[in-house]
FIZAGU-261837 format. One line per field, with one value per atom (N, C-alpha, C): atom name; x, y, z. Coordinates in Angstrom, 1 decimal, decimal comma, padded with zeros to 4 digits. Layout:
N
atom [CA  ...]
u [X  ...]
v [Y  ...]
w [Z  ...]
This chain:
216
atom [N  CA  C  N  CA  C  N  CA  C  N  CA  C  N  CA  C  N  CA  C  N  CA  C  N  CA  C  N  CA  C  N  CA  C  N  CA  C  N  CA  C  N  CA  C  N  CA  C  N  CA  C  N  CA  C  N  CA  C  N  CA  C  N  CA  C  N  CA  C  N  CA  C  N  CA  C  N  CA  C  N  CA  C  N  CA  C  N  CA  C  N  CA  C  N  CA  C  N  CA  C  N  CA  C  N  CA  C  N  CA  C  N  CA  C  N  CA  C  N  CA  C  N  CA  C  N  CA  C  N  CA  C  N  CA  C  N  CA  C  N  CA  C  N  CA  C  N  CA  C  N  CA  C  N  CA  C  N  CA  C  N  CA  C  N  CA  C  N  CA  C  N  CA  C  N  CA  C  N  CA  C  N  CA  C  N  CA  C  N  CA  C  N  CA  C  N  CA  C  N  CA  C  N  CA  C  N  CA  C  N  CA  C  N  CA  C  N  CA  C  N  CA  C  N  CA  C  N  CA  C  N  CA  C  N  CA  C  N  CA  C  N  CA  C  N  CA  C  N  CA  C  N  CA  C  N  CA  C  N  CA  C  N  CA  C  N  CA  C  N  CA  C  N  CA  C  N  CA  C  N  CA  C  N  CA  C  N  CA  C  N  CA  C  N  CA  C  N  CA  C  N  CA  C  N  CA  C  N  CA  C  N  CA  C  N  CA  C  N  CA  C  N  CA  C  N  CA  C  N  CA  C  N  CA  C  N  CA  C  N  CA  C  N  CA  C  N  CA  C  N  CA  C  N  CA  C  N  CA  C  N  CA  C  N  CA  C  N  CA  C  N  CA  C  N  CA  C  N  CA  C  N  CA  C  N  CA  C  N  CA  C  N  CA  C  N  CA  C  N  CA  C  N  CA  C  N  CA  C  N  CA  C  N  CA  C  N  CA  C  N  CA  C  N  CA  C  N  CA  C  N  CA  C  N  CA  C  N  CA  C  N  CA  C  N  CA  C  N  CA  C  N  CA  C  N  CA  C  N  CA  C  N  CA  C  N  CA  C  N  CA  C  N  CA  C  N  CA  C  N  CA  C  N  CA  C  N  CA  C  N  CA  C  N  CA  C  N  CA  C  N  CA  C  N  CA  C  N  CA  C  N  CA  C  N  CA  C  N  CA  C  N  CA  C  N  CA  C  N  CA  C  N  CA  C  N  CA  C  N  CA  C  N  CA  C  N  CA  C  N  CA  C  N  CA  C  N  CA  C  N  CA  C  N  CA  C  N  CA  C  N  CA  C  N  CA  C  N  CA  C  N  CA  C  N  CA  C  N  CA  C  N  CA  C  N  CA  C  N  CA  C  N  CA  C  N  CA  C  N  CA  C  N  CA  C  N  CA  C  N  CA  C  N  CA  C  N  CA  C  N  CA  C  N  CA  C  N  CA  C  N  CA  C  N  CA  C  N  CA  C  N  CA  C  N  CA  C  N  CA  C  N  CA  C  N  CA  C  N  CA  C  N  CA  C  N  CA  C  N  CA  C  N  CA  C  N  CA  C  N  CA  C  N  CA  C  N  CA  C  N  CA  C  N  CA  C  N  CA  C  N  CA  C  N  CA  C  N  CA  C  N  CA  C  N  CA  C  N  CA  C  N  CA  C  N  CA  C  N  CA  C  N  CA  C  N  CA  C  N  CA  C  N  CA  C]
u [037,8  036,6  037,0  036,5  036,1  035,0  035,0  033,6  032,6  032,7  031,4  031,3  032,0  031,5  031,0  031,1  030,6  029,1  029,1  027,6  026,8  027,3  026,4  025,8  027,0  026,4  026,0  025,4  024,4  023,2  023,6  022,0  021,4  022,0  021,7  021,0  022,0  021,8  020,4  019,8  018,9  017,8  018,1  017,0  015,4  015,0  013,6  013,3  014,6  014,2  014,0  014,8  015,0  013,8  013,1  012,4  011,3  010,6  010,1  010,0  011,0  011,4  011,0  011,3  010,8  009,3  008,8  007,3  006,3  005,1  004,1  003,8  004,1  003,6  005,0  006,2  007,5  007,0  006,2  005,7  004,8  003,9  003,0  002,9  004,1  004,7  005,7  006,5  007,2  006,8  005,5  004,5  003,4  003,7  002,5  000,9  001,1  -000,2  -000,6  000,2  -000,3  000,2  -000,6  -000,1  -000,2  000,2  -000,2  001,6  001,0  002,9  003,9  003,4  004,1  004,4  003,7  004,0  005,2  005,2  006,1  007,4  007,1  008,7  009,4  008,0  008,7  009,7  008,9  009,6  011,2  011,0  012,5  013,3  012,9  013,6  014,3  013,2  013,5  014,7  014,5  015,6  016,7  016,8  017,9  018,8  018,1  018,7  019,5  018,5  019,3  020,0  020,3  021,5  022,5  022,5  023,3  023,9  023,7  024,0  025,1  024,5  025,2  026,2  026,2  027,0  028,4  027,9  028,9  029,9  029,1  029,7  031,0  030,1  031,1  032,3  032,2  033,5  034,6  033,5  034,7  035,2  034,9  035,1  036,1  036,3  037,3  038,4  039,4  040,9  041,6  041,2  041,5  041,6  042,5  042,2  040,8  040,9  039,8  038,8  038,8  037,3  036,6  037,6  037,7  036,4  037,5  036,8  035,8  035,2  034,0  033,2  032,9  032,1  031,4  032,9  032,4  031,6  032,5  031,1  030,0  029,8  028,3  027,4  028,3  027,5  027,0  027,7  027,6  026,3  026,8  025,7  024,2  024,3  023,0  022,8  023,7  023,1  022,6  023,2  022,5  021,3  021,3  019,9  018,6  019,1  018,4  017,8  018,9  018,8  017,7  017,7  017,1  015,4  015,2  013,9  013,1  013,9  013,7  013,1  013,9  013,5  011,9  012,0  010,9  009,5  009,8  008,6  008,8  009,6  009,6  008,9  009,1  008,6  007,0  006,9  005,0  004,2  003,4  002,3  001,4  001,9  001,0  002,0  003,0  003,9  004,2  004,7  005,3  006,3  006,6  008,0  008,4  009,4  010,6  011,3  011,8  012,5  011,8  011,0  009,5  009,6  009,1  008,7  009,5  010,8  012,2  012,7  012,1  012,5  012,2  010,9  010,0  010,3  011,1  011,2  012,7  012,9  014,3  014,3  016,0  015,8  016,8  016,3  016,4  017,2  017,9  018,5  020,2  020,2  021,6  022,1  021,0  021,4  022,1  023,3  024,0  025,5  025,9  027,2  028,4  028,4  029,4  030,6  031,8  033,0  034,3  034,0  035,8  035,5  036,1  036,3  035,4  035,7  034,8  034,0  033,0  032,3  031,3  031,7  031,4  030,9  032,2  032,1  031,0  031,1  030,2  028,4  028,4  026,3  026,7  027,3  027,1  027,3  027,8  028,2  027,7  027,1  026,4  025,2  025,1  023,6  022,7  023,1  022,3  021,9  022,4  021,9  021,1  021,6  020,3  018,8  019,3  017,4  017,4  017,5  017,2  016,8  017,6  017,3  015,6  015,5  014,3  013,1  013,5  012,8  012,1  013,2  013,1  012,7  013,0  011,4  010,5  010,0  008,7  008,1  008,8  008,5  008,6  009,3  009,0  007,8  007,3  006,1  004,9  005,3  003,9  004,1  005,0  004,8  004,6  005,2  004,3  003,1  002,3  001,0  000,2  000,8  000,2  000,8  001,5  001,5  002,6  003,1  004,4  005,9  006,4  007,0  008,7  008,1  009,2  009,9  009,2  009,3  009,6  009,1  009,7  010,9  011,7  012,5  013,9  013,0  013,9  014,5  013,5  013,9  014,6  014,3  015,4  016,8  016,6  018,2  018,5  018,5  018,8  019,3  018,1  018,7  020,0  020,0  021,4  022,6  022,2  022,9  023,8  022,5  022,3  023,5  023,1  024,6  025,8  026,0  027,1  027,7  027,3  027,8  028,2  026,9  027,4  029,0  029,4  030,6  031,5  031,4  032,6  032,8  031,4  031,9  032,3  032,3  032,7  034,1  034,6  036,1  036,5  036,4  036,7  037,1  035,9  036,2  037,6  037,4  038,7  039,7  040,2  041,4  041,8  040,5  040,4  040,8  040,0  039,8  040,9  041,9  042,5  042,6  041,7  041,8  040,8  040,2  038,8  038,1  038,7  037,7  037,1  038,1  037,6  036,6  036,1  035,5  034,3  034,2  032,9  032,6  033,5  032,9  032,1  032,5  031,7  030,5  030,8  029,2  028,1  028,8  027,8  027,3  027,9  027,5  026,7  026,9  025,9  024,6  024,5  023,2  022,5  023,3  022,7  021,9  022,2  021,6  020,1  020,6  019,1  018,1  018,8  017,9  017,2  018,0  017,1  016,2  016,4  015,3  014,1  014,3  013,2  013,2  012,9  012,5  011,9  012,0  011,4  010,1  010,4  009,4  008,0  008,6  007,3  006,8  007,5  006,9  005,9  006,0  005,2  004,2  004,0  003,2  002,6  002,8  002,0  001,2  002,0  001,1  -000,6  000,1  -001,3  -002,2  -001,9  -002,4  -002,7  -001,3  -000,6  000,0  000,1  000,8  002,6  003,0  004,6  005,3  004,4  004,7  005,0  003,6  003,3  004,1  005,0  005,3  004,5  003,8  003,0  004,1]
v [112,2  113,0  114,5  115,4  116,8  117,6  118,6  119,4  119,2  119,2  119,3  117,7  116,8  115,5  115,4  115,6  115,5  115,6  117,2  118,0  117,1  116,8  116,4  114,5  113,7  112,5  112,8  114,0  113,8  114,5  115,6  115,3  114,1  113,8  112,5  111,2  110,7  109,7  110,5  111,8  112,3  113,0  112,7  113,6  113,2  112,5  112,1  112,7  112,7  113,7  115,0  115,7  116,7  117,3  116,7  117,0  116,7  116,0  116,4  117,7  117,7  119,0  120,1  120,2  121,7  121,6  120,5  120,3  121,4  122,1  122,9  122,1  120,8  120,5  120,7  121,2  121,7  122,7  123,5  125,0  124,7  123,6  123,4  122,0  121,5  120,9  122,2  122,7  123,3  124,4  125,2  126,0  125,3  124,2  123,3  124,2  123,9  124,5  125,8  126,9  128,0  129,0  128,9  129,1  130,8  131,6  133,2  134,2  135,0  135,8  135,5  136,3  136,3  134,1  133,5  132,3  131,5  132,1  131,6  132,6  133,6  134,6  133,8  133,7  132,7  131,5  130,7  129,4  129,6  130,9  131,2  131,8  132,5  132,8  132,2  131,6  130,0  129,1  128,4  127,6  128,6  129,5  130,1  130,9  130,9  130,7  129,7  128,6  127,6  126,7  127,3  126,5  127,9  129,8  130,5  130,0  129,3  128,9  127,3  126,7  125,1  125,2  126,5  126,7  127,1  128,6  129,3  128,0  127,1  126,2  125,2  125,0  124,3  125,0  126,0  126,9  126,8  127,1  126,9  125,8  124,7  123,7  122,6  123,7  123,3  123,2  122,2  122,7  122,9  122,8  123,1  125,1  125,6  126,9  127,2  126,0  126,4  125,7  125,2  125,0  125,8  126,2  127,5  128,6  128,8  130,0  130,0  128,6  128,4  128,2  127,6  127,8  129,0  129,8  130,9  131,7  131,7  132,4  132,1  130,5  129,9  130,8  130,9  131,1  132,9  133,4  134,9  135,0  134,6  134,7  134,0  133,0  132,8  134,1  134,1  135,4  136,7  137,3  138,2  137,6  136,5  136,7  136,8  135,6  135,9  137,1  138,0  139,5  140,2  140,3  140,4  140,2  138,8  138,1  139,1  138,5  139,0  140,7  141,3  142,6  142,9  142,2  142,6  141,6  140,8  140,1  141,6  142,0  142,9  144,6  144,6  145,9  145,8  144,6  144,4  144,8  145,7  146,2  144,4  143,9  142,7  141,7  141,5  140,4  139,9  138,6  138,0  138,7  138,2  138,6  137,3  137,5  136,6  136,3  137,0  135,9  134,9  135,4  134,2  133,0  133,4  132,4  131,6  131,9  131,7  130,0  130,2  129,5  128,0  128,0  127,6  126,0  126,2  125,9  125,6  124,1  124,3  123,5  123,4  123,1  121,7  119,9  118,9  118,4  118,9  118,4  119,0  119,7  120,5  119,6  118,7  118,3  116,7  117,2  115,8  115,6  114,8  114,6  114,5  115,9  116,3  116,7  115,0  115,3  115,8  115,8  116,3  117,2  117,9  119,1  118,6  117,5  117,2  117,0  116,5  116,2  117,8  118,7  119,5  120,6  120,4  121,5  120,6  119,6  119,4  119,3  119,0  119,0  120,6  121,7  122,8  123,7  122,9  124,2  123,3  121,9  121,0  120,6  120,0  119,2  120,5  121,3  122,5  123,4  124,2  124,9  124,1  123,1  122,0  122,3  121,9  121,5  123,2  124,0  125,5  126,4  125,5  125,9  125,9  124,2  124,0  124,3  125,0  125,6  127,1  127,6  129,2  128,9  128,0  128,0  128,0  127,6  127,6  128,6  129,6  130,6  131,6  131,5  132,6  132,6  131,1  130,9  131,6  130,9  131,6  133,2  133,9  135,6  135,9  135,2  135,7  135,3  134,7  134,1  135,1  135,6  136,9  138,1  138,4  140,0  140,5  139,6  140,5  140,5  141,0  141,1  140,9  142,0  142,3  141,0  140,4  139,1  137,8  138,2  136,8  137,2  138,4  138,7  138,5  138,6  138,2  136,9  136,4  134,7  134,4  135,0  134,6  135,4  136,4  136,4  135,5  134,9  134,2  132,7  132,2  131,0  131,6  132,5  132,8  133,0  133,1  133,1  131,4  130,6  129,5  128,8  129,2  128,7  129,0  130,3  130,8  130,1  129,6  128,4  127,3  126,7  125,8  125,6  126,5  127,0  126,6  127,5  127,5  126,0  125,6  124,1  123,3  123,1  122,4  122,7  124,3  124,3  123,8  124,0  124,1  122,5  121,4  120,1  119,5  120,5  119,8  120,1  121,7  121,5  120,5  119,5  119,2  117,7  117,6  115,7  115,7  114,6  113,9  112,9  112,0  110,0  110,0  108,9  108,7  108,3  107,8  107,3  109,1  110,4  111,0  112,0  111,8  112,1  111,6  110,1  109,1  109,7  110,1  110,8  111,9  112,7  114,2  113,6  113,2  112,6  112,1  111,6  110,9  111,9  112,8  114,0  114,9  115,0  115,9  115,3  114,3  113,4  112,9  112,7  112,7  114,4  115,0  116,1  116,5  115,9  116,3  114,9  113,9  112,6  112,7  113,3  114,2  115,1  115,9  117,4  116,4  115,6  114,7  113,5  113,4  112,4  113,4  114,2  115,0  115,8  116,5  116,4  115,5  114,3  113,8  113,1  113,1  113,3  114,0  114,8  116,1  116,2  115,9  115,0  114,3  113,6  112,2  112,3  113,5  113,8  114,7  115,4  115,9  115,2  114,2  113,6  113,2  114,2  113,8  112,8  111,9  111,4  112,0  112,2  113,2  112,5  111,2  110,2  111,4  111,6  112,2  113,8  113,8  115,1  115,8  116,8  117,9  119,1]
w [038,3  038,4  038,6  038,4  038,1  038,5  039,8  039,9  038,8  037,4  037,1  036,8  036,7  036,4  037,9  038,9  040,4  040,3  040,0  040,0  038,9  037,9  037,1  037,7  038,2  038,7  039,7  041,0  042,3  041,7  040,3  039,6  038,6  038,2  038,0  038,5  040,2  041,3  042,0  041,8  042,7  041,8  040,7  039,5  040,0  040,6  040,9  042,0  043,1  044,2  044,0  043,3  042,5  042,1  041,4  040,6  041,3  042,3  043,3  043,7  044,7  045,3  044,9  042,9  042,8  042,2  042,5  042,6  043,1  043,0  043,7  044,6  045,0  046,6  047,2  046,7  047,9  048,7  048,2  048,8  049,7  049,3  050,1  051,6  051,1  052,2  052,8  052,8  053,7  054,1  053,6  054,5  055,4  055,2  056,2  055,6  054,4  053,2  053,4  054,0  054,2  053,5  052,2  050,8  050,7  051,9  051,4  051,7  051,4  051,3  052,8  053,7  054,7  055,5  055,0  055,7  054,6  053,3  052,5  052,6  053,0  053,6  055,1  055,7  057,2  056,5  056,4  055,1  054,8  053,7  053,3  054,3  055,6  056,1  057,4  057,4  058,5  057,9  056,6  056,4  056,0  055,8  055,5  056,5  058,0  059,0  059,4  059,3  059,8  059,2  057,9  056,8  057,2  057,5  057,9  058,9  060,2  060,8  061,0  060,5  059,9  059,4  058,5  057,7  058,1  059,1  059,9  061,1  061,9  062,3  061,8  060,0  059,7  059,1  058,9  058,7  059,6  060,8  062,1  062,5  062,2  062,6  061,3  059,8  058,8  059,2  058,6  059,0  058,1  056,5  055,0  054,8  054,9  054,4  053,3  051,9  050,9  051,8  052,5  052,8  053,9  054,8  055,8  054,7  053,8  052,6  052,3  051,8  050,6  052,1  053,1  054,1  054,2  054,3  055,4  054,3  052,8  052,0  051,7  051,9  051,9  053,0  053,7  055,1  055,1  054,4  054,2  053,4  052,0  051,2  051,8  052,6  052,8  054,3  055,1  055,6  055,1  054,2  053,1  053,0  052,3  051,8  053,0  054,1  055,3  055,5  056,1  056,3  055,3  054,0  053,0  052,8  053,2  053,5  055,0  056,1  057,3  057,3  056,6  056,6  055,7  055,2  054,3  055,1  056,0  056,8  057,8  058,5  059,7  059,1  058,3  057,9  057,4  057,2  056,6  057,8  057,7  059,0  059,6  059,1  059,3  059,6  059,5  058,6  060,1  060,4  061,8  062,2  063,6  064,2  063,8  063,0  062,5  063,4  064,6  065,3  066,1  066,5  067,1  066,2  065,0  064,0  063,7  063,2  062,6  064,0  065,3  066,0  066,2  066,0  066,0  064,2  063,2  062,6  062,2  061,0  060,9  059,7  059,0  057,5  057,9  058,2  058,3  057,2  056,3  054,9  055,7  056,3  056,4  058,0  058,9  060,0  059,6  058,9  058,7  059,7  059,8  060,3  059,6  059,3  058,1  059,0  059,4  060,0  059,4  058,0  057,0  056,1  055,9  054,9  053,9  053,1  051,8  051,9  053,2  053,1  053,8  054,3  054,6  053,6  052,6  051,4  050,3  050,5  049,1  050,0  051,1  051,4  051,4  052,0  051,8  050,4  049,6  048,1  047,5  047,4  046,4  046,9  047,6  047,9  048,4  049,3  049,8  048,7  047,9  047,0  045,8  045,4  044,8  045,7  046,7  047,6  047,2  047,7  047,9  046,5  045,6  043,8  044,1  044,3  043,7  044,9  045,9  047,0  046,5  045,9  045,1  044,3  043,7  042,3  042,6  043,2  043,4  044,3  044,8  045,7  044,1  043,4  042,3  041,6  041,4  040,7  041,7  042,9  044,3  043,9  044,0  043,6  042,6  041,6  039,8  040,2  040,7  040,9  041,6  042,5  043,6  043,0  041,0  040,8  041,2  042,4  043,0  042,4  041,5  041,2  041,5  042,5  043,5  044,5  045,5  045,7  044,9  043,4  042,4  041,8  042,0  041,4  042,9  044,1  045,0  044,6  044,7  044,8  043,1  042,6  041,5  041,4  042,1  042,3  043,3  044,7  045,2  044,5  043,2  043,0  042,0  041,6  040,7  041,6  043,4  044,3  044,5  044,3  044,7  043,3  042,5  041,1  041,4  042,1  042,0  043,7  044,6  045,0  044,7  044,0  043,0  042,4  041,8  041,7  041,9  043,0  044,7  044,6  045,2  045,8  044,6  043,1  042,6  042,7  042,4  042,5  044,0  045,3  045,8  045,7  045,8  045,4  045,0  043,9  043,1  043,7  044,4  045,3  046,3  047,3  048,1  047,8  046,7  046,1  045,5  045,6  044,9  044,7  045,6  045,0  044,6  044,3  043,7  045,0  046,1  047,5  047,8  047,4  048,2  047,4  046,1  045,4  045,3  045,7  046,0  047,7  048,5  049,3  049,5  048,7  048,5  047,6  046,8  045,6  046,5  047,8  048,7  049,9  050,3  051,0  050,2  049,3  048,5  048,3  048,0  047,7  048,8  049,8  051,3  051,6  051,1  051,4  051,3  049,6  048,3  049,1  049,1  050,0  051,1  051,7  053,4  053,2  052,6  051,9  051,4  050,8  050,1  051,3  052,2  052,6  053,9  054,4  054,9  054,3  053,2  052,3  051,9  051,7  051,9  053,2  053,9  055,9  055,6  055,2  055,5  055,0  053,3  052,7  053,1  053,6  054,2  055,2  055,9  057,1  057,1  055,8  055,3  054,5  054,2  053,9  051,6  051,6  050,3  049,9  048,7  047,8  047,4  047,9  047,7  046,6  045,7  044,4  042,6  042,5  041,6  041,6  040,6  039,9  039,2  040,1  039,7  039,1]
């Protein structure tokens, strides 16, 4: 196996979750239906804390030089974008205090017990930017919807942020994997990821009293 024969079988083993996920009820499950600007900037800026953080951990806690690396830049790039979101909720005459808000919430797909390098690098450079792809899609569609331009063009650079991980973690993969047990490891960390994102998801769903079945 091969980074991209990887990526392509946890889209594959997860295509239904997936495809959920970038569903118009992802927005509306992970805003707890509070479908207006500033509660869907909290959203993005909330999980992108606390995958910045998850992330920074697992860097520290690598003992692989390449995986030391591809962490710590997972963890950068999602702090950028953080920083990025944050600023633009802190400067709205209206908008929340982000760090209030930011606390109060967390992203349940990245709290795995990710103990080995592979299995670290692949929920963070595979399974994480998958759920987050299809998180940003649908925050692009919410701002083409409200005119804003500016905010849909955020979130689409982010998911080209979100590829360009993709990336990393497949090369990084391949330096790491060399048997097939440890390649079925990472396939399974990554899909654990997209599995959790979606099963939280439709918690949430359910709780409101959604169907989280039907691809809208």
């Amino acid at each position: 196996m091969d980074g991209p024969a990887l990526l392509a079988d946890v889209r594959e083993s997860t295509a239904t979750e997936l495809d959920r996920l970038g569903s118009e009820k992802s927005l509306l499950a992970a805003t707890e239906a509070r479908l207006e600007p500033d509660p869907v900037l909290v959203t993005a800026a909330t999980v992108l804390a606390t995958a910045r953080d998850t992330l920074g951990e697992w860097a520290q806690a690598a003992t692989d030089g390449a995986a030391t690396d591809v962490l710590a830049s997972a963890a950068a790039t999602v702090e950028d974008a953080f920083e990025t979101v944050a600023a633009d909720l802190d400067d709205g005459a209206d908008g929340p205090d982000t760090a209030e808000t930011v606390a109060d919430l967390d992203a349940p797909f990245l709290e795995l017990a990710a103990t080995g390098d592979i299995e670290r690098v692949a929920a963070a450079a595979i399974g994480a930017p998958l759920v987050l792809d299809r998180l940003f899609l649908q925050m692009v569609s919410f701002f083409v919807n409200e005119a804003d331009e500016t905010h849909a063009n955020l979130f689409r650079e982010l998911r080209d942020e979100m590829e360009g991980l993709l990336a990393d973690g497949q090369d990084t993969l391949e330096t790491l994997c060399t048997a097939s047990e440890e390649w079925e490891r990472a396939e399974s960390a990554a899909a654990a990821v997209v599995t959790t994102a979606y099963d939280d998801y439709a918690t949430r769903l359910d709780a409101m009293g959604f169907d989280p079945k039907p691809i809208c």
